[in-house]
Structure formats: C-alpha cells, structure tokens
GUMI-395641 format. One record per residue: residue number from 1; residue in three letters; z negated, x, y of N, C-alpha, C in turn. Coordinates in pm, 1 decimal. Each point is the difference from the previous one (the first is absolute). Layout:
PT     n   res        nzz        nxx        nyy       cazz       caxx       cayy        czz        cxx        cyy
PT   NUM   ALA          Z          X          Y          Z          X          Y          Z          X          Y
...
This chain:
PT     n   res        nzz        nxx        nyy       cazz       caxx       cayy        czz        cxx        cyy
PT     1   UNK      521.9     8408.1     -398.3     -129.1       34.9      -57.4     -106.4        0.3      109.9
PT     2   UNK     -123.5      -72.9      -21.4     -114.0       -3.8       96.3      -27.5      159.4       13.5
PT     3   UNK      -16.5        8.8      136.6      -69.7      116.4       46.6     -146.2      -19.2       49.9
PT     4   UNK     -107.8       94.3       19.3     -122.7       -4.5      102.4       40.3       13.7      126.6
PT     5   UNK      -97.7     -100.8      116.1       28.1       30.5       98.8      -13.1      164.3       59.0
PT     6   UNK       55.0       29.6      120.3      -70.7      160.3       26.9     -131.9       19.2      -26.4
PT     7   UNK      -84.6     -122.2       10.1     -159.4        4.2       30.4      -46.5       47.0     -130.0
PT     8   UNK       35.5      -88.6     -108.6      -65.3      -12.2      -87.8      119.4      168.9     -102.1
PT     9   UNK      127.2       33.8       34.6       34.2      119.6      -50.5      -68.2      118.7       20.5
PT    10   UNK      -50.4       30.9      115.3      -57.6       17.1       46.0     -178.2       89.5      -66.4
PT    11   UNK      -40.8     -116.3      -33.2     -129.8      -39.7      -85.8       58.6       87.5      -84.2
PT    12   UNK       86.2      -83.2      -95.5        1.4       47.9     -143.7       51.7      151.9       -8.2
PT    13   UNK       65.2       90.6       80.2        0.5      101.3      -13.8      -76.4       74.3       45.4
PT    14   UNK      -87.3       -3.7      103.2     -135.8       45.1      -13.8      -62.7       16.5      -87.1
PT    15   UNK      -53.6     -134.4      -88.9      -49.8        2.6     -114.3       68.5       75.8     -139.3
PT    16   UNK      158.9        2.8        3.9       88.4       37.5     -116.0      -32.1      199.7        2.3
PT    17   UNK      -21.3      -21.9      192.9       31.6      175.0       17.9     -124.5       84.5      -48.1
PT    18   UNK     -130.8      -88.9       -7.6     -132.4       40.3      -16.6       -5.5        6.7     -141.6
PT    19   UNK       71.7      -59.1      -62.4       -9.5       -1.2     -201.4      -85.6      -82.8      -49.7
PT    20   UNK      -23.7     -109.9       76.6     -112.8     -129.8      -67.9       64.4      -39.9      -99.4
PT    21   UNK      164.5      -37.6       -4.8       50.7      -79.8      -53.8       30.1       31.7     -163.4
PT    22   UNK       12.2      174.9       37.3        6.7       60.9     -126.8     -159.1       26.8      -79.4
PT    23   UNK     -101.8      -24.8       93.9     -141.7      -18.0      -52.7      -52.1      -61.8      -25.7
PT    24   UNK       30.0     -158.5       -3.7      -31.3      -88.3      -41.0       -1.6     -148.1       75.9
PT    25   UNK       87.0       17.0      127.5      -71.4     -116.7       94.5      139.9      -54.7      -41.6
PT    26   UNK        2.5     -161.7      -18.2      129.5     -111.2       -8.0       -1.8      -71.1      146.9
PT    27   UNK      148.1      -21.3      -30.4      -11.8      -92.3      145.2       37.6     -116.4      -76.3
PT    28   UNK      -19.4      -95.8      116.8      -34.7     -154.7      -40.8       34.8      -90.0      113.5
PT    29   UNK       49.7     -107.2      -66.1        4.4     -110.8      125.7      149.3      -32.9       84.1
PT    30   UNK       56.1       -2.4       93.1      114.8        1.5       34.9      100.0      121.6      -19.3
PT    31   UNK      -74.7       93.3       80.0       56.9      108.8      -12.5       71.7       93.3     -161.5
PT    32   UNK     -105.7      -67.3      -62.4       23.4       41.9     -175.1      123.2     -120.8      -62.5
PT    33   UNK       12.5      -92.1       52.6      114.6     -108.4      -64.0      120.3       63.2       84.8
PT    34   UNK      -22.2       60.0       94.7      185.6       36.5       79.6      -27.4       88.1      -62.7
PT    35   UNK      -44.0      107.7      -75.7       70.1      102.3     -123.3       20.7      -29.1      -72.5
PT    36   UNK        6.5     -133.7      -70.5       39.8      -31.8     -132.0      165.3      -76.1       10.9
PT    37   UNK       55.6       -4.6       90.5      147.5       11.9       10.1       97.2       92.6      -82.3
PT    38   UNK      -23.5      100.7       34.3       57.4      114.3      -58.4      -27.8       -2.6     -146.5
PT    39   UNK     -126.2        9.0      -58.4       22.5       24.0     -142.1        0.1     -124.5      -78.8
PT    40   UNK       10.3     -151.9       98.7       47.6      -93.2      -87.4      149.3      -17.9      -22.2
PT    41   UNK       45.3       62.8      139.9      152.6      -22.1       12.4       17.1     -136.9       55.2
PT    42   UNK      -90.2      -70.6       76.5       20.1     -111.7       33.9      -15.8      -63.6      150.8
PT    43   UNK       35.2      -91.2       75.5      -39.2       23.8      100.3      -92.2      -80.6        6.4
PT    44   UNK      -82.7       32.4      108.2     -132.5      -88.1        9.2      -61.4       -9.8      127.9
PT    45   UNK       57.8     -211.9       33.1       29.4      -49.1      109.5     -145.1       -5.8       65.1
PT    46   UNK      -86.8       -3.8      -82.4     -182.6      -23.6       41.8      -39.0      150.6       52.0
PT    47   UNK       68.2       97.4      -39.3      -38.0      108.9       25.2       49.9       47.6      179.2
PT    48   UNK       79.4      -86.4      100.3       84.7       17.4       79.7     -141.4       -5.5      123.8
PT    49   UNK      -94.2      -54.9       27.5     -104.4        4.7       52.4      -28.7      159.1       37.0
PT    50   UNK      -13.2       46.7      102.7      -91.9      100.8       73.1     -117.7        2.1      -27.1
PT    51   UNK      -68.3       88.8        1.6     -163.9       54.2      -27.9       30.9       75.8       65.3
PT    52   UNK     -137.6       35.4      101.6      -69.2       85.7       -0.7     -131.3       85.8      -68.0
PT    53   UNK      -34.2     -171.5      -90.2     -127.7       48.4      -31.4       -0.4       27.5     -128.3
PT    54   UNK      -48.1      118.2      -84.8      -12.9       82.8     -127.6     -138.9       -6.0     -119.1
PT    55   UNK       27.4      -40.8     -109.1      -78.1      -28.5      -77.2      -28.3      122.9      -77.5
PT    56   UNK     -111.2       33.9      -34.0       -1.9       92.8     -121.6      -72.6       38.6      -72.5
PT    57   UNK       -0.6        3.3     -146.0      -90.5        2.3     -113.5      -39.8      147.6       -8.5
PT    58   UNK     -115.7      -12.5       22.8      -41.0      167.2     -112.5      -93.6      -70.0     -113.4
PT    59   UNK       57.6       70.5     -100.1      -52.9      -65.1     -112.5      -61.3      189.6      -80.5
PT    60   UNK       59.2       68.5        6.3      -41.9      125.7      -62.4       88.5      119.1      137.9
PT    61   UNK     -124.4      126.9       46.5      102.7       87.9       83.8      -72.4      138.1      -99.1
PT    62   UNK       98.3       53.5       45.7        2.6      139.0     -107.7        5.0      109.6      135.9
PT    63   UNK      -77.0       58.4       32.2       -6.1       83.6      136.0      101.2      119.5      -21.6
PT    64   UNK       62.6       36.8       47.6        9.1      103.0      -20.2       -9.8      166.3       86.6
PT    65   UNK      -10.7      152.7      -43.1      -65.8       34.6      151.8     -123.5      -28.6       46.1
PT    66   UNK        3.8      -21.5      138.3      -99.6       36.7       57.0      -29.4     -167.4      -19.1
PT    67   UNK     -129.4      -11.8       28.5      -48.3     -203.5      -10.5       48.3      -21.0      113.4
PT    68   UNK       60.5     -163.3      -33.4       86.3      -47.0      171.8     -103.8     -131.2       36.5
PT    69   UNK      -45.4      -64.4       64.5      -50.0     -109.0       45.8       83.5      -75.1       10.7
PT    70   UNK       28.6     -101.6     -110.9      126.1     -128.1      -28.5       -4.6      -92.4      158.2
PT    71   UNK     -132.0      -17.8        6.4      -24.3     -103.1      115.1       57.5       45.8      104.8
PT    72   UNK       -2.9      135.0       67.8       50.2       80.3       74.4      145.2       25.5       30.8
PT    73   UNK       24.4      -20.1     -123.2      172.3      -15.6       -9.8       71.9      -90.1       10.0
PT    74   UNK      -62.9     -109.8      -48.0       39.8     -129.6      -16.4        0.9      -15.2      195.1
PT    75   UNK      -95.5      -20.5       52.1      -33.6      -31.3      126.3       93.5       50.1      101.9
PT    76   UNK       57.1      130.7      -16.3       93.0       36.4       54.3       99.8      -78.6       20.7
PT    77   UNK       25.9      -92.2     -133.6      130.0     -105.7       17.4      -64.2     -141.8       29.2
PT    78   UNK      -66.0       -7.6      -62.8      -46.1     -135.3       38.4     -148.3      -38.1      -71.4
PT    79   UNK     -112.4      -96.8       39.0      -95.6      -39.1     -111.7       -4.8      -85.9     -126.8
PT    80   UNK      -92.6       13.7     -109.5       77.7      -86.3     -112.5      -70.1     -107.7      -55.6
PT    81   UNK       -1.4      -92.1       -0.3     -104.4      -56.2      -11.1        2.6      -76.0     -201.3
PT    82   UNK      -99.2       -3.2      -12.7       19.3      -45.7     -137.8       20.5     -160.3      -36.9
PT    83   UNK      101.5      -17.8      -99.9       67.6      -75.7      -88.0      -86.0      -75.8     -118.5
PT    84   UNK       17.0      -98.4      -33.3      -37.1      -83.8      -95.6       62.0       58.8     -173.3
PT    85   UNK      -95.6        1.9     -106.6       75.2       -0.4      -76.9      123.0       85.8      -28.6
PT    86   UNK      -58.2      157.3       55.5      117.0      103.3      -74.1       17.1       62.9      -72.4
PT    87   UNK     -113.5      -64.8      -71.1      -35.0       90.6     -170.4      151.3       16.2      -81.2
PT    88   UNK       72.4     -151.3       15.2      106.3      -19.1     -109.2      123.3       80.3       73.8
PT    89   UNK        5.8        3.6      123.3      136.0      171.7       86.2      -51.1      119.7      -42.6
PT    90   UNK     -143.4        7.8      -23.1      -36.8      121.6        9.8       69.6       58.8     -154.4
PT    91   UNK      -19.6      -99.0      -67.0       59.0       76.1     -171.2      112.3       55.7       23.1
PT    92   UNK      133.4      -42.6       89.6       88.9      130.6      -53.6      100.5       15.4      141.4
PT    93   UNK       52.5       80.0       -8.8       89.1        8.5      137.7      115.4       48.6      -25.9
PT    94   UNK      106.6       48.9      122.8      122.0       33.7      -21.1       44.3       72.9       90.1
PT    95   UNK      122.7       87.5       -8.7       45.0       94.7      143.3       91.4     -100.0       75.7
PT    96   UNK       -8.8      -12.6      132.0      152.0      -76.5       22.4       -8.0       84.6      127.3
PT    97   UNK      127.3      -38.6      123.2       27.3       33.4       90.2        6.0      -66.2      110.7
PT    98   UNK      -65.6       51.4      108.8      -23.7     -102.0      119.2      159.0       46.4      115.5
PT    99   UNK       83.0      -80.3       -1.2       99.2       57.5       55.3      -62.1        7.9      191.4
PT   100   UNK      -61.2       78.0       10.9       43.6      102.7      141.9       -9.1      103.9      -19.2
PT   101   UNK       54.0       56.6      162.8       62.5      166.5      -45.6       66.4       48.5      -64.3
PT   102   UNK      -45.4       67.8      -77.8      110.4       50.4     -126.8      -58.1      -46.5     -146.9
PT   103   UNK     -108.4     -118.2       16.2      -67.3      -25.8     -108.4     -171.4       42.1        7.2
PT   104   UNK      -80.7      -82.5      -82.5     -129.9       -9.7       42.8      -45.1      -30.6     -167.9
PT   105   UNK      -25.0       94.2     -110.2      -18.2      -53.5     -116.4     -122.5      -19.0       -6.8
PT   106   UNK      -57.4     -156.8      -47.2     -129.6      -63.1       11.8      -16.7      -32.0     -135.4
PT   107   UNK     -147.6      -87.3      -16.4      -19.6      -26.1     -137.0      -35.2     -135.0       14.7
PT   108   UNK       26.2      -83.5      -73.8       25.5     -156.4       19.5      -35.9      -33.5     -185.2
PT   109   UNK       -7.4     -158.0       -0.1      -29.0       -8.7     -114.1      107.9      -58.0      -42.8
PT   110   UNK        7.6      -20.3     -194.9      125.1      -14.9        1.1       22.7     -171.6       31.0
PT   111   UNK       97.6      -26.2       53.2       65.6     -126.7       55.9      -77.0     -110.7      -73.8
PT   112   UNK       31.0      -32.7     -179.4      -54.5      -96.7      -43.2     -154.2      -53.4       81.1
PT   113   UNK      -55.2      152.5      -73.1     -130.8      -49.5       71.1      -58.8      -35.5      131.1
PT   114   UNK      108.3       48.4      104.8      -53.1      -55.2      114.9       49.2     -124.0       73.9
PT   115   UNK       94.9      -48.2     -153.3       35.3     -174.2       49.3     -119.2      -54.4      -39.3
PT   116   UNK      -46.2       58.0     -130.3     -104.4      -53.6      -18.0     -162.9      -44.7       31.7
PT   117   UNK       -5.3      146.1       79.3     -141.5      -18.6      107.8       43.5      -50.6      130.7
PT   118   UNK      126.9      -12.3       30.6       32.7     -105.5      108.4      -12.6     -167.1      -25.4
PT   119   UNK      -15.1      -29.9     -159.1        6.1     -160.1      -32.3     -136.4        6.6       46.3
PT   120   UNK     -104.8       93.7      -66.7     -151.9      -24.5      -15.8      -45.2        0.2      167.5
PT   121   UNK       35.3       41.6       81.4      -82.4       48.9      132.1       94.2     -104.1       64.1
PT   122   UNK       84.4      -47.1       10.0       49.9      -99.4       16.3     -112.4     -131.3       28.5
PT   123   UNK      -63.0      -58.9      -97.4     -117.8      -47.4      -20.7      -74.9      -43.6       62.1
PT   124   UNK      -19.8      133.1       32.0     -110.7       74.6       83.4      -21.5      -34.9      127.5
PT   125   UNK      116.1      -68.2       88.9       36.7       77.3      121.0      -26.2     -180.4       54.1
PT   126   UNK      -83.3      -31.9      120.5       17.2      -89.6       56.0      -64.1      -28.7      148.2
PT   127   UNK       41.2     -129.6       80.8      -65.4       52.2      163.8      151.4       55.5       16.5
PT   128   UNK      -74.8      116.0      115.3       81.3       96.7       65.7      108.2       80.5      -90.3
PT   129   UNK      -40.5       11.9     -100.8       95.7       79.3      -84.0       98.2      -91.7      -78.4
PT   130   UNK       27.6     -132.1       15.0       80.6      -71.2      -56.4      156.1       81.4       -0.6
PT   131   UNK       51.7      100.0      105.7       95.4       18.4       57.9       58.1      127.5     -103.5
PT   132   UNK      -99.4       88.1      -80.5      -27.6       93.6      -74.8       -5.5      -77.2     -138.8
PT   133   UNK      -41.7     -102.0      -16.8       -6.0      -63.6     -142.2      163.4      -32.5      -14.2
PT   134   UNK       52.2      -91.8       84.5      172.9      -12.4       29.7       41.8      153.0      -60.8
PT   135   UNK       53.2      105.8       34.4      -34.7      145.6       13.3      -23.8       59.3     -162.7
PT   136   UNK     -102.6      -42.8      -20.3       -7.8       39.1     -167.9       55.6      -47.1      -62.3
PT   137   UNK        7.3     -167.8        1.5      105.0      -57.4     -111.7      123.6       30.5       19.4
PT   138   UNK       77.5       56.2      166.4      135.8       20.8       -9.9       29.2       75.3      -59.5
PT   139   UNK      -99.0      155.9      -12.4        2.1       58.2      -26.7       31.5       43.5     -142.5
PT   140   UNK     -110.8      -83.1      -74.0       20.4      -11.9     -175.0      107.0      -57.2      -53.5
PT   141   UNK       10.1     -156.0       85.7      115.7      -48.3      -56.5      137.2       82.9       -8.5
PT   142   UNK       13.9       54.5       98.1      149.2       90.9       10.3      -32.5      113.1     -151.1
PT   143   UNK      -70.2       66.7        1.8      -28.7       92.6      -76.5        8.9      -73.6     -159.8
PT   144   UNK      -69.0     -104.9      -29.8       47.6      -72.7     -148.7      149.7      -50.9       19.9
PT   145   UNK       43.2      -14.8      103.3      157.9      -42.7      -51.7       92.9      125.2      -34.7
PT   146   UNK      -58.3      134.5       88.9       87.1       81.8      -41.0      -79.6       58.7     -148.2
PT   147   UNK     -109.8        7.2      -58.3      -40.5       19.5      -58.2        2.2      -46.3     -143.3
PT   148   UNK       60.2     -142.6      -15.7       26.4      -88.0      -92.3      137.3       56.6      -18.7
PT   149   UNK      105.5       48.9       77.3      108.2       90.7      -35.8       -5.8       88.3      -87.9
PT   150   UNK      -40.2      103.7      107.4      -13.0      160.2      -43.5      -77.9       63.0      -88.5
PT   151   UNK     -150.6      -62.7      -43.5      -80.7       20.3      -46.0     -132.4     -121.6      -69.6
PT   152   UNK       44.9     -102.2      -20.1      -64.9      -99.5      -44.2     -138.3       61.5     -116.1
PT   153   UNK       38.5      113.9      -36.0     -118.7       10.2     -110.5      -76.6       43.4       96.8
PT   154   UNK      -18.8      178.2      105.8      -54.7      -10.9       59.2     -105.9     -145.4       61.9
PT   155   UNK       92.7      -83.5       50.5      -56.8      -62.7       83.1      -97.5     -100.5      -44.0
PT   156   UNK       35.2      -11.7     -150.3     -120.2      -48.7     -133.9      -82.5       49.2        4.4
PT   157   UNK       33.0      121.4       21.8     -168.5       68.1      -85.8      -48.6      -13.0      101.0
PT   158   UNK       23.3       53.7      132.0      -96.9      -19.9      111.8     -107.5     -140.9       54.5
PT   159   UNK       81.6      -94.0      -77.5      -24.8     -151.7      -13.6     -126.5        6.6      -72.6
PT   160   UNK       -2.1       22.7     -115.7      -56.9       18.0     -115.1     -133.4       86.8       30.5
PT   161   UNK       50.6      105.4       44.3     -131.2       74.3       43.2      -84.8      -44.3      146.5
PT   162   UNK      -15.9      -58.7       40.9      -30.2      -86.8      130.1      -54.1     -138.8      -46.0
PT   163   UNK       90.6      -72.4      -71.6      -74.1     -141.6      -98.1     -110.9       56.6      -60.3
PT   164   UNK      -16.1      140.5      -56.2     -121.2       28.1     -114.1     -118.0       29.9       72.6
PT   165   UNK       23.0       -1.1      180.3     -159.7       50.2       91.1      -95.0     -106.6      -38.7
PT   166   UNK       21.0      -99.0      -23.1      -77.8     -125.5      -18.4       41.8     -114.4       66.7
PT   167   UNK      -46.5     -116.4       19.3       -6.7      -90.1       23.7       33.3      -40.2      139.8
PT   168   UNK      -88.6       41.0       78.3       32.0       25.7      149.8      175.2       35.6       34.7
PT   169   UNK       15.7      143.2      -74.6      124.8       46.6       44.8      103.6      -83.7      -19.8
PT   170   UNK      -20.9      -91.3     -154.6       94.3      -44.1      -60.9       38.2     -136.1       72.8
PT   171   UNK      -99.0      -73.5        9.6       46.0      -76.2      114.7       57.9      -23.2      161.0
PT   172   UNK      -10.0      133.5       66.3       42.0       31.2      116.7      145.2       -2.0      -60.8
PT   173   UNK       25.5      111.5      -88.6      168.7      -25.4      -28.7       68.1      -70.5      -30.4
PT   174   UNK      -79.8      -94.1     -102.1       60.9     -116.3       10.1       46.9      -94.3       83.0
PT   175   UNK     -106.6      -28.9       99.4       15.8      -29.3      130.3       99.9       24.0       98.0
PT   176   UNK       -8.8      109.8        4.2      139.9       52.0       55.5      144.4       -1.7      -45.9
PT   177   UNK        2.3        8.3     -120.1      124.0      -36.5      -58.2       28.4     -169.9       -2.0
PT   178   UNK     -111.3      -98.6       27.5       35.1      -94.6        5.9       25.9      -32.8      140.8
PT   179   UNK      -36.6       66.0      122.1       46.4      -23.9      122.6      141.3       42.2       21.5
PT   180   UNK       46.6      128.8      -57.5      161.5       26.1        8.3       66.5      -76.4     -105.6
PT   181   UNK      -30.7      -87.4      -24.7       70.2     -129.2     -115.1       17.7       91.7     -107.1
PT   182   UNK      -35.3      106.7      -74.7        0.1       72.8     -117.0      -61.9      -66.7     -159.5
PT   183   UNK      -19.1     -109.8       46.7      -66.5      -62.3     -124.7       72.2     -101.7      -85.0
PT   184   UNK      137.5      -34.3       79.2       81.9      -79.0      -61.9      147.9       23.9       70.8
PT   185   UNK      108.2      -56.1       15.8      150.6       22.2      -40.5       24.3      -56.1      125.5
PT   186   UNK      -72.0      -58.5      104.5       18.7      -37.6      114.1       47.9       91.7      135.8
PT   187   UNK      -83.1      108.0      -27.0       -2.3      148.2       93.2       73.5      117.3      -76.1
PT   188   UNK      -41.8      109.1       83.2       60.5      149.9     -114.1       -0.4      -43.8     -117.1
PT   189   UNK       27.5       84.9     -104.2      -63.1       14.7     -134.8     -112.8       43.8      -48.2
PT   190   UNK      -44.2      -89.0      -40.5     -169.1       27.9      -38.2      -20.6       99.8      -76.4
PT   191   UNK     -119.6      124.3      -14.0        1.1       77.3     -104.4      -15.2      -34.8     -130.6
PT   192   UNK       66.4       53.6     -100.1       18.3      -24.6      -94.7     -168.4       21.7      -99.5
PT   193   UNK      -39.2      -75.2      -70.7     -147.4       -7.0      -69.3       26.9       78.8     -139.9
PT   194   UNK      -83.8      133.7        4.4       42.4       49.2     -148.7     -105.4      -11.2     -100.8
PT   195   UNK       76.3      -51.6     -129.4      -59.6      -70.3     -104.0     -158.2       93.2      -62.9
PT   196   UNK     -101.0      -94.9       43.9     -134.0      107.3      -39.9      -73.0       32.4      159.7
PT   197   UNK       45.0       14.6       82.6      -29.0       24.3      173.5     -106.3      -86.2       39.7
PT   198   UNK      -77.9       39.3       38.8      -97.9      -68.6       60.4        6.4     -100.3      128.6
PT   199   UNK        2.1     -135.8      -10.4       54.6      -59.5      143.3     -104.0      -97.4       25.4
C-alpha cells in the first residue's frame, strides 16, 4: 500500500492534528490517490511516486472555538496554491487514511470523481507540465479499470455528471478517453455509454 513520504506525512498530520480536515478542507492531487488503495482494495501502481508537494481544497470551513487563520495553518505545512476547476471535487468528499504513523484520517474525494477531474485537467496541462498531464491520465486510467470492476455505476454517474458541465468539459473528456485508447476495443475497456447520457 502507497504510503506519504515523511515530508509530506508530516504535512498531513499537522493539518489532520489542527481539525481542517474534519472542517471542511479535502486533500487533492497525489497525495489524495495513495489513500484510495485501502478503500478500493486495490493496488495502485501510479500511486508509487513520492510527493512532497500537497494539494488542498477548502470548499466550506466550519470554525470551531476560538477563529483559526486557515492561511496560517496551512503555511505551517506548506503554501497552496489554487487549482483549475474544483467546483465538480468540491461537491462531495470522503474519510480515508493516509498510512503514516499510526494513521492520518484525511478527506479526499470520492475516487470516481477524481478519475474524473484527472481526464478534464489532463487537457489542460501543456509546455512544462506535459510531465503532470502523463500523471493525470495514469492516474485516471488505473482508477476506471479498477473502477469498471468494483463499482461501474459509481463510475457512471460521475461520467454523467461532468459530461452535463457543458461543452467545454465534455470535450476535454472525451479527449482524454480517446488518448488512453478508451473509445474503442483496441486499449483498456472503454466506458460503457448509458442509454439517454449525454455524449
């Protein structure tokens, strides 16, 4: 099972020990795909990469106590810089476990969806960041194969709800599913098109 480096364990229990995670802040990005081992039950070879560096959504914080200065806290571990397009992570999240120490429980989104904002930002990414676009699609792709297993409806709807942003979105994913050969019988298995779905 992927672990965080010390650096980045580190981080996240700082942040876990301060109660962001239970207040509203998600983590995102590398560090959030090596927790999804454990509650897929699967292993995940894209996830074997080191980070140091930590992504993270605040989408809603609920203070509690005395008022804390997020920025303040955050900074302690590291700075954060903002993300493209996290309206569609921000809708829902999940508990998982960051294996260091004796455990580091974070909030991550659930898996489907973050194969899925990995097709779209995928896209996105070119120049210098070609190396990070590689990176997202490994990323997704692994996640729809185990996903087409374990949970194929999940991994519909998340489809489904991402095709319906519009036009823009809908074509980035497409896109992407046609670069990991997902569009025909040549590559993985393509996602399956459900009857009425917007494509």
């Amino acid at each position: 099972m992927p672990a965080p480096s010390l650096v980045l364990g580190r981080i996240l229990e700082a942040i876990a020990n301060a109660g962001l995670f239970r207040q509203g802040v998600v983590l995102i990005g590398t560090a959030a795909y090596q927790a999804y081992a454990c509650p897929l039950g699967a292993y995940l070879g894209a996830a074997a990469t080191l980070t140091n560096g930590i992504d993270l959504l605040v989408v809603s914080f609920v203070a509690r106590g005395e008022p804390q200065d997020i920025e303040a806290i955050l900074k302690r571990a590291d700075p954060a810089e903002a993300l493209p397009d996290m309206d569609y992570l921000a809708e829902e999240s999940m508990e998982a476990v960051a294996l260091y120490g004796a455990g580091v429980v974070v909030r991550v989104p659930p898996a489907p969806r973050y194969a899925m904002h990995k097709l779209l930002i995928a896209r996105k990414r070119g120049g210098r960041f070609l190396a990070k676009r590689a990176k997202d699609l490994a990323q997704a792709n692994e996640l729809i194969d185990i996903l087409l297993e374990t949970d194929e409806v999940a991994l519909l709807d998340a489809l489904d709800s991402i095709r319906v942003r519009g036009p823009a979105w809908r074509k980035a994913i497409e896109a992407s599913l046609r670069e990991l050969r997902r569009d025909d019988r040549k590559g993985h298995p393509p996602l399956p098109v459900r009857q009425g779905a917007v494509g």
